[in-house]
C-alpha positions as CSV (number, residue, x, y, z in Angstrom):
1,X,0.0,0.0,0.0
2,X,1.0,3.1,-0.5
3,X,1.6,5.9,2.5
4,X,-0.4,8.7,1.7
5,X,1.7,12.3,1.7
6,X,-1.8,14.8,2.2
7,X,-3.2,16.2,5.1
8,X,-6.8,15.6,5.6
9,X,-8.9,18.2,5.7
10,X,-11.3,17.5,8.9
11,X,-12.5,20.4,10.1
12,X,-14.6,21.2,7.1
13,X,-16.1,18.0,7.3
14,X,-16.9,18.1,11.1
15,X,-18.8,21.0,10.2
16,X,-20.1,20.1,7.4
17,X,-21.7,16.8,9.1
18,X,-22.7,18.1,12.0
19,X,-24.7,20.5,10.4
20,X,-26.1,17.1,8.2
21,X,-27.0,15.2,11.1
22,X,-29.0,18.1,13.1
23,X,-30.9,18.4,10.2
24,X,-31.5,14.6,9.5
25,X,-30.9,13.6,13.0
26,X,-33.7,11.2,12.9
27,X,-32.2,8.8,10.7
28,X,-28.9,8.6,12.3
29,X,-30.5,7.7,15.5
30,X,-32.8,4.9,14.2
31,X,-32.2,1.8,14.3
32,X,-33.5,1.5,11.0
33,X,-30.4,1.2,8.0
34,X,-30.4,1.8,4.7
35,X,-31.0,-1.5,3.1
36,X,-34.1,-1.5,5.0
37,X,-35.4,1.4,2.9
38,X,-34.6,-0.4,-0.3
39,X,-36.7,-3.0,-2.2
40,X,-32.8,-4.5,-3.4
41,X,-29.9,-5.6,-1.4
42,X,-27.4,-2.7,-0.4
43,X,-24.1,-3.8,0.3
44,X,-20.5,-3.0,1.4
45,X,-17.0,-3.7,0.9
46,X,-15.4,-5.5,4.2
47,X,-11.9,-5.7,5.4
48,X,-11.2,-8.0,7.9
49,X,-9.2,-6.6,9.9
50,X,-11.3,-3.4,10.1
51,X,-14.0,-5.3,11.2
52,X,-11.7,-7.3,14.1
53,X,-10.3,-4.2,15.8
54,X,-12.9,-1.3,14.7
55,X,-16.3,-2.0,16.6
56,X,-17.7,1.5,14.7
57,X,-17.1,0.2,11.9
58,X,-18.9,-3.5,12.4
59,X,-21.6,-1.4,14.2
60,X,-22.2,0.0,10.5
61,X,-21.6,-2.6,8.3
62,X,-24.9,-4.5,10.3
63,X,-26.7,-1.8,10.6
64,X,-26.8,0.0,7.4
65,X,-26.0,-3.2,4.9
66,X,-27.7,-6.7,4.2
67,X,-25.0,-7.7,1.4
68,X,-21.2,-8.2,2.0
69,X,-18.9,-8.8,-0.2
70,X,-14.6,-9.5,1.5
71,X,-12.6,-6.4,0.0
72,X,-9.2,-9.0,-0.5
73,X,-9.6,-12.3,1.5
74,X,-11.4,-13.9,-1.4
75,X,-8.9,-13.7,-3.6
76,X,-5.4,-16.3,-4.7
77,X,-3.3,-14.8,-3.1
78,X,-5.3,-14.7,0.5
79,X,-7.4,-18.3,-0.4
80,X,-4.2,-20.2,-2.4
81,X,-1.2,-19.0,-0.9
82,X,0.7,-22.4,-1.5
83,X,-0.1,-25.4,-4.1
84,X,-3.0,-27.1,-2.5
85,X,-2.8,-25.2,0.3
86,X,-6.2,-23.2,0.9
87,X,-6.2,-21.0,4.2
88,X,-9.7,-20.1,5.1
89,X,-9.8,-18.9,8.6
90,X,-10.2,-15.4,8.2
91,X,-13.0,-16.0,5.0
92,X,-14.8,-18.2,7.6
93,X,-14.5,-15.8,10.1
94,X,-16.1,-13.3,8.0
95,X,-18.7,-15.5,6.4
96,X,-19.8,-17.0,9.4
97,X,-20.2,-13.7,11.5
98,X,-22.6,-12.1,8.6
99,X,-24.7,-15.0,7.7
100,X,-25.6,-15.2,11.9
101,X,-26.8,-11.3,10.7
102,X,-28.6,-13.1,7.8
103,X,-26.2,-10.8,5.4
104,X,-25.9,-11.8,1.6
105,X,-22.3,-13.1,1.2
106,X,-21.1,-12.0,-2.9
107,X,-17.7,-14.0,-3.5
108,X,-14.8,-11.8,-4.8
109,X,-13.5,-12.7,-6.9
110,X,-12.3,-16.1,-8.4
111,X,-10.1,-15.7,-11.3
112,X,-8.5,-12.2,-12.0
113,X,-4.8,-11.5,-13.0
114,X,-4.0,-9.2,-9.7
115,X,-3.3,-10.4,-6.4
116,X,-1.8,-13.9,-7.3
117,X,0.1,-16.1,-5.0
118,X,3.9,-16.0,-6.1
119,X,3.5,-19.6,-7.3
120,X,0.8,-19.2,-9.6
121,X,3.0,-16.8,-11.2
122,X,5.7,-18.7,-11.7
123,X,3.7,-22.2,-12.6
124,X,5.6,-24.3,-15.3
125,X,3.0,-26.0,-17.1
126,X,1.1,-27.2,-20.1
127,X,-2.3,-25.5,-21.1
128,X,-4.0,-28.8,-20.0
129,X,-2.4,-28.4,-16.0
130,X,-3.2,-24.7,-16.1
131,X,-6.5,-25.4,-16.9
132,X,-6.6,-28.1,-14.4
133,X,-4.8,-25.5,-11.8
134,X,-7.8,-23.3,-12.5
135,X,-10.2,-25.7,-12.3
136,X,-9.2,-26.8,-8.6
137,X,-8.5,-23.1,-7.7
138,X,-12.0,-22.6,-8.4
139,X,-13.9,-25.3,-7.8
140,X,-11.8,-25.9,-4.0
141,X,-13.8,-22.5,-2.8
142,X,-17.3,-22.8,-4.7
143,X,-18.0,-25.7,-2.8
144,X,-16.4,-24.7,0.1
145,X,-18.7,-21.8,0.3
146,X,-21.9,-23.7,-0.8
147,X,-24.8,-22.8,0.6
148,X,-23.0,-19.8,1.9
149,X,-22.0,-17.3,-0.8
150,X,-25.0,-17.0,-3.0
151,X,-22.5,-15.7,-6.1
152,X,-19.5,-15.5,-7.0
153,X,-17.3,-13.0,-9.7
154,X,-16.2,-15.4,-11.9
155,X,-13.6,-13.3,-13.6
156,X,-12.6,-9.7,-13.2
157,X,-11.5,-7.1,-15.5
158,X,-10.6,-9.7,-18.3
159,X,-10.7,-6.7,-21.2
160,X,-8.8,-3.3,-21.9
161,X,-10.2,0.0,-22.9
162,X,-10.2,-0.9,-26.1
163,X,-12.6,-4.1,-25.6
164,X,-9.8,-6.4,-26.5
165,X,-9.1,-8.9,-24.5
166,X,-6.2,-8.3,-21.5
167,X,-3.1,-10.4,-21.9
168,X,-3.8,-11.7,-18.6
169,X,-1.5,-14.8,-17.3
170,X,-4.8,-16.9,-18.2
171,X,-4.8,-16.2,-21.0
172,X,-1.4,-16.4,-22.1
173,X,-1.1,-19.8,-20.3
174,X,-4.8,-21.1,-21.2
175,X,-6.0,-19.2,-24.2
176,X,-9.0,-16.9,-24.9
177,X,-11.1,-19.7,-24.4
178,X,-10.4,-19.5,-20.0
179,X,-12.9,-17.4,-19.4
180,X,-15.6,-19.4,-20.8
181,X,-13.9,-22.9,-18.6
182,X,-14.0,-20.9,-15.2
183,X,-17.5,-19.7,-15.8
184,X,-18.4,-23.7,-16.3
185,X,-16.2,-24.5,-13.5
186,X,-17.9,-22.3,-11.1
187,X,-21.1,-23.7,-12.4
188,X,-20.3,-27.4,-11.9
189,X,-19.0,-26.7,-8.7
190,X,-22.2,-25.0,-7.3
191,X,-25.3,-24.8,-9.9
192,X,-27.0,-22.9,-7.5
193,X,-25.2,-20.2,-7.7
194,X,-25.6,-16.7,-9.0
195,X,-22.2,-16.3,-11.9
196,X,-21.3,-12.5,-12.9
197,X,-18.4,-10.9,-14.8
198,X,-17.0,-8.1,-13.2
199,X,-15.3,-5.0,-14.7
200,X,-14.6,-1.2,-14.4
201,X,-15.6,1.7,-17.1
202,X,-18.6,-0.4,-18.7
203,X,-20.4,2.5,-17.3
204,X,-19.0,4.8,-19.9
205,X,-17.3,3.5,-22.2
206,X,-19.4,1.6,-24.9
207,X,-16.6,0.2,-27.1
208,X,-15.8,-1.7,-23.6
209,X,-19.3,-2.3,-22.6
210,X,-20.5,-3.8,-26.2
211,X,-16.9,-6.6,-26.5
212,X,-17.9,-7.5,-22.9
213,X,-22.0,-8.4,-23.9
214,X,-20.9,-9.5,-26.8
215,X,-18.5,-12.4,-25.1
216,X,-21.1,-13.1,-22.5
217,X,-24.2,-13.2,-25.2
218,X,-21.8,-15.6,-27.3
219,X,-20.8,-17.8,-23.8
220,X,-24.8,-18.1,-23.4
221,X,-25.8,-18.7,-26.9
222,X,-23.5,-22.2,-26.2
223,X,-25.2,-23.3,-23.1
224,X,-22.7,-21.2,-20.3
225,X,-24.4,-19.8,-17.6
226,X,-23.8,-16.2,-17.0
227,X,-26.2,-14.5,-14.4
228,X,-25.1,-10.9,-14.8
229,X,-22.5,-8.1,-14.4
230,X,-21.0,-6.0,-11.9
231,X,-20.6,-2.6,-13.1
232,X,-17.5,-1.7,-10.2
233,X,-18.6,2.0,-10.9
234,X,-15.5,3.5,-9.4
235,X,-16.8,7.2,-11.4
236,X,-16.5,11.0,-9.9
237,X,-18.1,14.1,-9.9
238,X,-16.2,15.1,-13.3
239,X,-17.1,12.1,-15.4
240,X,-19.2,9.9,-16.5
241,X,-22.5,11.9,-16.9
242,X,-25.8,10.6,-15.2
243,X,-27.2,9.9,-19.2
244,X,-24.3,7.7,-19.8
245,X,-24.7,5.5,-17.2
246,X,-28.3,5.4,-17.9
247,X,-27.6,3.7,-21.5
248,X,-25.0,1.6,-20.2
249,X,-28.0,0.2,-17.7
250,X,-30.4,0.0,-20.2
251,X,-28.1,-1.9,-22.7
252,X,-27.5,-4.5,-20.2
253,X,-30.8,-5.0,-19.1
254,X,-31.8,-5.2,-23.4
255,X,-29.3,-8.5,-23.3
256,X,-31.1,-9.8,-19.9
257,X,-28.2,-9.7,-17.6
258,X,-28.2,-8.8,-13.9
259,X,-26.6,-5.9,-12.7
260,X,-24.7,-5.4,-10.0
261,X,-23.1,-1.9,-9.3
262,X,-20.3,-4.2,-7.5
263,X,-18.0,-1.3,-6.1
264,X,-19.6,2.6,-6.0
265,X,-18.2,5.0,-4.7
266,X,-18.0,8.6,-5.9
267,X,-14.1,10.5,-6.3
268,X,-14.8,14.4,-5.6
269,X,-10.7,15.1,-6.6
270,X,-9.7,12.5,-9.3
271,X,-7.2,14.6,-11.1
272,X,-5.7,14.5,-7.6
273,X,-5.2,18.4,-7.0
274,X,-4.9,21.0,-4.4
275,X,-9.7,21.1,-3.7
276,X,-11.2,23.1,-1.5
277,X,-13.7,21.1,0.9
278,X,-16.9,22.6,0.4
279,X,-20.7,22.0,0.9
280,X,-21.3,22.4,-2.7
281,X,-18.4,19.6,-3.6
282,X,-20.4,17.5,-1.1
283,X,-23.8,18.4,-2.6
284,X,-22.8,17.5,-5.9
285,X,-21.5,14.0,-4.8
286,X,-24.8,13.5,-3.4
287,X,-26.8,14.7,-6.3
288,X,-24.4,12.0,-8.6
289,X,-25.3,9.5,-6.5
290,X,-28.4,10.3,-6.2
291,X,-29.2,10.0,-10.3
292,X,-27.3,6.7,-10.2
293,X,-29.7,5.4,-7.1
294,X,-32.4,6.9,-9.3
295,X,-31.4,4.6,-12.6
296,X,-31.0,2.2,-10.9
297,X,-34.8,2.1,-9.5
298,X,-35.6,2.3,-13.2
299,X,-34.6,-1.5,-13.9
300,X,-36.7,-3.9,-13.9
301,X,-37.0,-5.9,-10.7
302,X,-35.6,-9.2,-12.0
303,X,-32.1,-7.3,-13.0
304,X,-31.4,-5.7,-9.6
305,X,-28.8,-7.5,-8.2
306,X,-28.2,-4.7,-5.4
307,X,-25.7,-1.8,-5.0
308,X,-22.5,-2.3,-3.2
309,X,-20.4,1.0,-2.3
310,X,-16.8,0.3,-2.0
311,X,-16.2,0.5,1.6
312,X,-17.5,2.6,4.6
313,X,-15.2,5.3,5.2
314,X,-13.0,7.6,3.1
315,X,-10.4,6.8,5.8
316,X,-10.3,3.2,4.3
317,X,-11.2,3.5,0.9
318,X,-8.6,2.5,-1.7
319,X,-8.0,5.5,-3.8
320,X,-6.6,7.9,-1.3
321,X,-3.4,4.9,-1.2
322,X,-3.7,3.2,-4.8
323,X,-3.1,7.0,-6.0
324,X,-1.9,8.4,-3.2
325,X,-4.1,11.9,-3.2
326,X,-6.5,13.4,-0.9
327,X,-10.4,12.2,-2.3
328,X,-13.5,11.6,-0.1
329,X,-15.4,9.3,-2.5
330,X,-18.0,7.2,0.4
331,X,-20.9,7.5,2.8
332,X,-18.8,8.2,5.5
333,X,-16.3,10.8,6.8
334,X,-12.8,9.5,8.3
335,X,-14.7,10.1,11.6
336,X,-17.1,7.7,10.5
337,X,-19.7,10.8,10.6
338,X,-22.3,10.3,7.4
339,X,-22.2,12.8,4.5
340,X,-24.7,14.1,2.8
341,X,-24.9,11.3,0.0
342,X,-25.7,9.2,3.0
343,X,-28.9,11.0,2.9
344,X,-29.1,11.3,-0.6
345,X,-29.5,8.0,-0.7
346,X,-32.5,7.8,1.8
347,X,-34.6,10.4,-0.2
348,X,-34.1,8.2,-3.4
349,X,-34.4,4.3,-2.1
């Protein structure tokens, strides 16, 4: 991780939220969260160890959420760490502690080219024992999980910009046909399961969003299940614009996939300058996500998988270390204080 080199500006937002919460004080001091408002699962990213040694933050995640989905201990490099070797204690842990909360569990995420174990990377082997290396990788934690994780990310961010496929180790070691062999590994391994492909940009950018529909449409058309697609949208207050997610929605929905907006949240500074904390910065956060919210209402019932923002607090979220500049882009305050798209989001449910 990166160590961040910006001061946070807190005094703004004390102010800013205080003056929030006197106004909407009744909300804050129900008992009553946000997913309880909603006729679709809302969700949030968890990190373990946030959620050992923080009790604010487990406070939160049960109160205002009813789907979880593990930030990082679903993935190779956390599940896999040696051949054969699958440590689960801390994904037990987890799963176990939200299903006693009746919490959806969404598994993230079983085959993606990022956060592999040192000896996947440096695997000697045919196409045929990579495929096989694959198969156990992924079929080892579908049925570990059965019963428990109601679905899974299959594959994550498989294409570039340009809607060609990534070069990913998969697919240099496999071929172009590995996505299509984990999405009927996953299925063997638990057909009860819901199967999504999960990406980033498909919000706005079409030439990405059409080679990704196109791939699932042609996996379908020969018998593959695919349930749907998480839409991460990781987006800002610059860009997209509310329109262009709205076609990228209704696209999706035209093909009869699910959609799951897999990992929201909402960058006020992503050209990573010098910003001035105002209540109009925060307004316009909330209005964003307020029109997504309100987009999102517009689908049809049977392709609402749920929304699930990318953490809880700006204080954890991954763009103030991944780029290593000052942003505020979640419900919460680094004080854990709600902001007003925490609101925003009550008024639109």
């Amino acid at each position: 991780m990166l160590k961040t080199k910006f001061t946070i500006n807190l005094t703004f937002l004390v102010i800013l939220i205080s003056g929030c919460q006197r106004e909407e004080n009744y909300i804050t001091n129900s008992s009553i969260g946000l997913f309880s408002y909603s006729s679709y699962p809302i969700g949030t990213a968890i990190d373990i160890n946030e959620l050992e040694s923080n009790a604010i933050y487990k406070s939160i995640s049960l109160k205002e959420f009813n789907s979880i989905t593990p930030e990082n201990i679903f993935k190779a490099e956390a599940l896999q760490p040696k051949p054969l070797t699958f440590n689960w204690t801390e994904a037990d842990s987890l799963v176990s502690f939200f299903l006693t909360y009746n919490k959806r569990i969404h598994g993230h995420t079983l085959i993606w080219h990022n956060q592999l174990p040192q000896w996947i990377i440096d695997y000697q082997g045919s196409p045929y024992e990579w495929e096989q290396l694959m198969k156990v990788h992924i079929q080892t934690i579908v049925k570990h999980f059965k019963n428990k994780v109601t679905a899974w990310d299959v594959v994550n961010e498989a294409f570039n910009e340009d809607g060609t496929l990534r070069n990913t180790i998969w697919k240099q070691k496999i071929g172009v046909g590995y996505i299509e062999k984990a999405f009927l590994f996953a299925n063997e391994a638990n057909p009860n399961a819901l199967l999504f492909y999960n990406d980033y940009n498909l919000e706005s950018n079409p030439i990405k969003r059409n080679s990704v529909l196109s791939l699932l449409k042609n996996l379908r058309n020969r018998g593959v299940k695919v349930d749907g697609i998480g839409v991460q949208m990781h987006v800002s207050t610059y860009y997209p614009e509310p329109t262009q997610i709205a076609i990228a929605f209704q696209e999706i929905i035209a093909d009869k996939f699910k959609i799951h907006l897999s990992e929201l949240d909402i960058s006020v500074n992503p050209l990573g300058k010098n910003i001035i904390l105002s209540e109009s910065l925060f307004n316009e956060q909330a209005n964003l996500l307020g029109s997504i919210v309100l987009n999102y209402n517009q689908i049809p019932k049977q392709y609402q998988y749920g929304i699930t923002f990318w953490g809880i607090s700006d204080k954890n979220s991954w763009i103030r270390s991944f780029y290593n500049r000052e942003d505020y882009p979640l419900l919460y305050d680094d004080n854990y204080m709600p902001k007003p798209c925490y609101y925003k989001i009550f008024k639109v449910l």
